[in-house]
N, C-alpha and C positions, 0 to 999 in steps of 0.2 A: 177599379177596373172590373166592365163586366165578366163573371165566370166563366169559364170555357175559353176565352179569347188570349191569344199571346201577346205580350208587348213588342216595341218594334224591336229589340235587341235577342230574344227569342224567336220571332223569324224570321231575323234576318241570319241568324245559327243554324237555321233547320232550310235556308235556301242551298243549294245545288252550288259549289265551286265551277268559276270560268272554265269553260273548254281552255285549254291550251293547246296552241299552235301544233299542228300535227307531227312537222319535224322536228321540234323540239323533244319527244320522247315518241315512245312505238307504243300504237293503242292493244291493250290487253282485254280480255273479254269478251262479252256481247250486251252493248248498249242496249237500254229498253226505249220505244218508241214514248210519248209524252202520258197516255194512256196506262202504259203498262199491262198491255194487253197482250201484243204482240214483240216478239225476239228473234234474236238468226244466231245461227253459229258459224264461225269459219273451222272450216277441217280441211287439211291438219293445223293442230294451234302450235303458233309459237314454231315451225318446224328448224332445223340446221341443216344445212344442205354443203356438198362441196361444192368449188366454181365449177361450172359446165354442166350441173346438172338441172335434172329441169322437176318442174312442180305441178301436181292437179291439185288441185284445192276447189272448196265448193260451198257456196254460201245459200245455205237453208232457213228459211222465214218460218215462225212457228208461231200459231195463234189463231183465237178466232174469227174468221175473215166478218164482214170486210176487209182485207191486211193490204200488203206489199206482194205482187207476185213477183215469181221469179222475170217476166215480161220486161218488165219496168227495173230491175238492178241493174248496176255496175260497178266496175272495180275501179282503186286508183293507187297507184305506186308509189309512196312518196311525195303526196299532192298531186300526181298527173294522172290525168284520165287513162286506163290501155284501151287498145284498139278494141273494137265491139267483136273485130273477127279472131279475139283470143277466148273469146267467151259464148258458152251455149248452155241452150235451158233444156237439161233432165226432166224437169218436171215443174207442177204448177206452183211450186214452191224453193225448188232450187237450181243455183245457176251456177253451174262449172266453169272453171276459168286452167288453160292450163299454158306453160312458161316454159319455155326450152332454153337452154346454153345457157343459165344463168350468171350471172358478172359478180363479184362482190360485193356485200350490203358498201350502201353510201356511208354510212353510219354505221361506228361499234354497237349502238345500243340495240343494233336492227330494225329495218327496212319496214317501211307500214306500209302494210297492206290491208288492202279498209273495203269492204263491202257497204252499199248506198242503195237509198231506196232511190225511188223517179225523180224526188224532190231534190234529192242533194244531201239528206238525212245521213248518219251515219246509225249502219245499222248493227253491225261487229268489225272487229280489228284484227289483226293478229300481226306478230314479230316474223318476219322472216329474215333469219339469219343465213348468210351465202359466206365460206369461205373460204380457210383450209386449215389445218393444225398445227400447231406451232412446230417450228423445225429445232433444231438439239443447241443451246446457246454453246457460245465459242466463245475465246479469246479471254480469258478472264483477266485481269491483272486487278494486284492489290498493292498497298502501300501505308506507310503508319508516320504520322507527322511527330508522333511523340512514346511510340511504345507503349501507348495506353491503347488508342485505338486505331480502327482499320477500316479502310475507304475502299471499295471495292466496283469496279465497272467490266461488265463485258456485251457481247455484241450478240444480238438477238437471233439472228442464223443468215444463212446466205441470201436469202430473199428478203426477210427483216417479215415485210408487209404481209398481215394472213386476213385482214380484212374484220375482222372478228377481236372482241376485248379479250387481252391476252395478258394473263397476270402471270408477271416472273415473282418468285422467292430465292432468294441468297441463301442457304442454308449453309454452316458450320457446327464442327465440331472439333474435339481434343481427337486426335489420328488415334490413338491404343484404348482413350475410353472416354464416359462422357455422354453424353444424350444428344439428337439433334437438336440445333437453335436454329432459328429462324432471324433474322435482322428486319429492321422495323425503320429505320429511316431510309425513305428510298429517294430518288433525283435529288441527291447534294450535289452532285456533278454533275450532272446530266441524266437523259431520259431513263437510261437504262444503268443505275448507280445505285450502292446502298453504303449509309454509313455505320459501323458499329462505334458506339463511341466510348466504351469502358469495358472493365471487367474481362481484359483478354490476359492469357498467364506468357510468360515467357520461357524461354528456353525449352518449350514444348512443342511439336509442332502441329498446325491444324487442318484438315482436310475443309476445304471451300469447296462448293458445287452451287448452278443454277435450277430451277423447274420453270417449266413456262408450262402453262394448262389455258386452254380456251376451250369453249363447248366442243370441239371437234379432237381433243386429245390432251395428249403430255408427253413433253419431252426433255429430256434433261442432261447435263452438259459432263463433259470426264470431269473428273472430282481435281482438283489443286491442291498440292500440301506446300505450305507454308512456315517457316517461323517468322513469329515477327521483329526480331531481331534483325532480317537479311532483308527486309522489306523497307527500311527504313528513309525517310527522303525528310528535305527539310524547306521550308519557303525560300525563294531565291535571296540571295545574297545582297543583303539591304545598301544604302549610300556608294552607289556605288557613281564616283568619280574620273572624270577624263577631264585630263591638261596638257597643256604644252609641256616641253622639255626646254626651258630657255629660248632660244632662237632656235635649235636646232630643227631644222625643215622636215625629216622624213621619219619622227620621232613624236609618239602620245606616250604621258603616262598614266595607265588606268589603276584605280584604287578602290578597294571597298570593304566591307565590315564583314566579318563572317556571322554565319543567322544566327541567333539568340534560342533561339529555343531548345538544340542541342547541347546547350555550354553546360549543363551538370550532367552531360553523360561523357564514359571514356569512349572516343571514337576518333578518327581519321575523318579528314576532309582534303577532297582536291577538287580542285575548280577548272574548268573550260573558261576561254573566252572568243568570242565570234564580232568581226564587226566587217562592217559592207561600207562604201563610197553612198553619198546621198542619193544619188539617181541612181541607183543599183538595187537590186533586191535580192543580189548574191550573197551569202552572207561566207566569208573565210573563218575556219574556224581554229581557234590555236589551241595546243590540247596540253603542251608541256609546261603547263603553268604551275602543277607542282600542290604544295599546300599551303602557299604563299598567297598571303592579299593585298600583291599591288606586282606592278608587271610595265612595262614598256613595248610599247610596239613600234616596231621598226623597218625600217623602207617601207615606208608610207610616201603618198604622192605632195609633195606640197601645196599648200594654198587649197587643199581639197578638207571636204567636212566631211567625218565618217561618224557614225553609230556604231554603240559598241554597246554588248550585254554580258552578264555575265552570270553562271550556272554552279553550284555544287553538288557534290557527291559524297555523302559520308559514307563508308565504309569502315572497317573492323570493330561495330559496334561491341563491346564484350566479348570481342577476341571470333566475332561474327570472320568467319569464312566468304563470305558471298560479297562482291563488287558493289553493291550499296546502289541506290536509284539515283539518279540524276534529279536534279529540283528543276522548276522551268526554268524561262531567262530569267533574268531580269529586265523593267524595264530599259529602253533605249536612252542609252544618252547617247548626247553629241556632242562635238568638239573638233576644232578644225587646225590641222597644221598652218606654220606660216607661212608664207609666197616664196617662191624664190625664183630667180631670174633664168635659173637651169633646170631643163628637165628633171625630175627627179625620179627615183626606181618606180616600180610599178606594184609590188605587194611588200606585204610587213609581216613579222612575227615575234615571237618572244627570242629573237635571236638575230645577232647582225647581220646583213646581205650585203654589206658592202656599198660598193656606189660610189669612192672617193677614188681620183687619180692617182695613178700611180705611174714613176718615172724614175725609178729604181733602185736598185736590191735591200737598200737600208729602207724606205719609204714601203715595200713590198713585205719586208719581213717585223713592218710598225704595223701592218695592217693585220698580219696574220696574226700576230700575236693579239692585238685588240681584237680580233674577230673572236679567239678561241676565247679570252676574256669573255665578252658578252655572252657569247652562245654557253657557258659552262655559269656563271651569274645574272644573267639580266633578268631573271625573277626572281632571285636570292635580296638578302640584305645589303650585301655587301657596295661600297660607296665606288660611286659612277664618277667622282667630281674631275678626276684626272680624264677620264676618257672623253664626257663630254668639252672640256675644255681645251683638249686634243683635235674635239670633230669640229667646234666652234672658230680653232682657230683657221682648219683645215679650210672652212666654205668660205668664212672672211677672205682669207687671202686667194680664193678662185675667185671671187667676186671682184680685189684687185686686181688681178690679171686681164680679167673681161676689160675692166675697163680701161688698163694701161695700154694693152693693145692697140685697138684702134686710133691712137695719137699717137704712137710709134711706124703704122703705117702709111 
């Protein structure tokens, strides 16, 4: 290869990277014209502004002429030309442009604004950032799947939106001593979420706080204290099961596994259960279920299909004080009672409504007493087989009545 000359793999190292798209980032600097003879500057560079405020700025061509005069520039926003009558020529080289009530940048990374020769050239760039300071986050809550670590989410301020790239940090620490820590996994839940996922101690408590910082300030949220003992939640409550109860028309029974993850620690669990009619989006929810995994619901509508979920709550972890968090639902199952030829009651719970005929004092005080029966056991262990085979016998023989009726008149 002759001396002095490059091969094609060295010049093509030493050519110039693609323009990229202008909205795609915000142009920085002042381009040089192909000559590298002539440059401009935009002032102010880079500026922050709040919304409503407004901007002079001013693009100066520097070099020796032949050049670009101020005559011949213009501006453009974000790829859109502004109006000519936002802009006037100072002098034979520079051209003022000035912006009132400004709006918020389109874009976190800021807003391009681009000075241009006659051609369409770009001659410098600059970032203008529009927008407002972040306001003081709120709302924190925390939770721990396993007592090792802590999932932490809250909510960005009352307007949320500041128009401008706003970085939140989680910071924690031990409340009496300790250094600040910062958490480092952020949107595990969501936008505004961080996870810590080890290395937190117990039986100590911890002050949690947020910072949110954007070019226009910083602000930061009341501090949280914590143990993570009282925080404790656990995944919904797995296999969970709905069936019939025999024949019995106004009657499910629901069943399911308590979560796995807690079983090697000492704690308490009590469960909710919630279920709604298929065309309904009401959901009923039954709250005395106890810390029992299996339940009956009762005065249900017959021949009707309901959805049913079901939730836990561990509390007294290690003699923890505090009401323990709720886990979400679980998902919905369904399951449908069986028909019956009579209206049947119109809600259920873990406790009997009634709903069978009554025709006197011996029949009236069979019922009371079955009622307080169910209502004081029907989430417990204890065996149903007399009382269902009681209710069973009860609707068979209104169903013979129904029908012996009308051949008698």
């Amino acid at each position: 290869m002759p001396a002095g000359r490059l091969g094609p793999a060295a010049q093509s190292a030493r050519r110039p990277p693609p323009l990229l798209p202008l909205l795609l980032f915000c142009v920085l600097g002042a381009p040089r014209d192909g000559s590298g003879a002539h440059t401009a500057v935009i002032s102010p560079q880079d500026p922050t502004l709040l919304i409503g405020s407004s901007l002079q700025a001013t693009c100066s061509v520097h070099g020796d002429p032949p050049g670009p005069t101020a005559e011949g520039l213009y501006w453009t926003l974000n790829g859109h030309r502004l109006p000519p009558e936002l802009s006037r020529v100072l002098n034979a080289s520079t051209l003022a442009l000035a912006l009132a009530n400004l709006n918020g940048s389109r874009q976190q990374s800021g807003d391009n604004l681009v000075c241009h020769a006659r051609d369409g050239s770009i001659l410098a760039g600059s970032c203008l950032y529009v927008g407002l300071p972040p306001e003081k986050p709120f709302n924190i809550s925390c939770w721990s799947k396993n007592m090792k670590d802590l999932t932490c989410r809250w909510t960005p301020g009352a307007h949320g939106e500041t128009f401008l790239h706003t970085n939140y940090s989680l910071k924690y620490k031990l409340r009496w001593y300790g250094q600040d820590n910062t958490c480092e996994e952020y949107h595990t839940v969501g936008p505004h979420s961080c996870h810590i996922p080890k290395d937190l101690a117990l039986f100590t408590p911890y002050e949690i706080w947020v910072e949110a910082t954007n070019r226009l300030g910083s602000a930061r949220s009341d501090v949280l204290t914590l143990d993570i003992l009282d925080v404790v939640t656990t995944d919904p409550p797995p296999d969970v099961h709905v069936s019939r109860v025999g024949g019995l028309e106004d009657q499910l029974s629901v069943r399911w596994v308590s979560p796995p993850a807690l079983k090697d620690f000492l704690f308490q669990a009590k469960y909710q259960i919630r279920y709604r009619v298929e065309d309904s989006v009401d959901w009923k929810v039954v709250d005395d279920v106890s810390n029992q995994t299996s339940c009956r619901l009762a005065g249900l509508k017959p021949g009707t299909v309901y959805f049913v979920q079901v939730r836990c709550n561990p509390f007294g972890i290690y003699g923890s004080k505090k009401a323990g968090i709720w886990s979400e639902w679980s998902h919905p199952t369904a399951a449908s009672t069986p028909r019956s030829e009579r209206p049947g009651p119109g809600g259920g719970a873990c406790e009997q409504r009634g709903g069978e005929p009554s025709s006197g004092p011996v029949r009236r005080e069979l019922k009371q007493f079955l009622g307080w029966l169910k209502k004081h056991a029907y989430c417990s262990n204890l065996s149903f087989r007399l009382y269902d085979q009681w209710r069973a016998w009860m609707q068979k023989s209104h169903k013979t009545r129904n029908q012996v009726l009308p051949d008698k008149l």
